[in-house]
C-alpha positions, 0 to 999 in steps of 0.5 A: 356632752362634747367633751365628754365625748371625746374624753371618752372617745380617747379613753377608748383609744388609750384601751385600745393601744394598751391591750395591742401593746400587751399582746405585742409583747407577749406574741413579739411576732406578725400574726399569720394564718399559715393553716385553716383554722390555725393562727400563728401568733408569734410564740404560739399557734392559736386553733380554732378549727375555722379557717373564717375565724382564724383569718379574722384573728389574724387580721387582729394582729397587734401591729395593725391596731397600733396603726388604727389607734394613730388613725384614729388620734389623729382624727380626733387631733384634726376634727377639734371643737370651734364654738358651735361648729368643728374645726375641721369641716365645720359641720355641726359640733360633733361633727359626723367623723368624730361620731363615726369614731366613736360608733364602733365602741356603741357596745362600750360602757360609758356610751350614749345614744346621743352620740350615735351618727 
């Protein structure tokens, strides 16, 4: 169960960072909402008509996730099977932080209810 979890876990991560990247490349900007409803995202502007779903599409932007991906490698990196038990805080293996990495993926092909927090 464990290391398929956290195969999974960083298979997760991998899709992340590649869709970040293609969207970097293909935005080469900061995303922005300038306007209500209006995101700016580098080589085009985005309109949703809501400022709330605009912001959130901004929030979004290709830099920041690249940001959570490495956060969460890191995570992965430091909170590592010791036996029966994490190497990091000892808890139980899995331990919750690295099930809590997981949790917002539940929605993802692949994942089990054995894993949930």
């Amino acid at each position: 169960m464990t290391d398929d979890l956290i195969a999974w876990l960083r298979a997760q991560v991998d899709a992340d960072e590649a869709q970040a990247r293609l969207a970097a490349i293909l935005t080469s900007a900061t995303w922005s909402m300038p306007s209500s409803g209006v995101v700016d995202v580098g080589t085009d502007w985005l309109s949703t008509g809501d400022r709330e779903v605009a912001m959130h599409i901004a929030r979004q932007d290709p830099t920041r996730v690249l940001a959570e991906v490495e956060a969460k490698r890191r995570i992965l990196d430091l909170h590592r099977q010791d036996g029966a038990l994490c190497e990091h805080c000892d808890a139980h293996w899995p331990c919750p932080t690295v099930r809590l990495v997981g949790l917002p993926y539940a929605d993802q092909p692949g994942y089990r209810e054995e894993w949930r927090p």
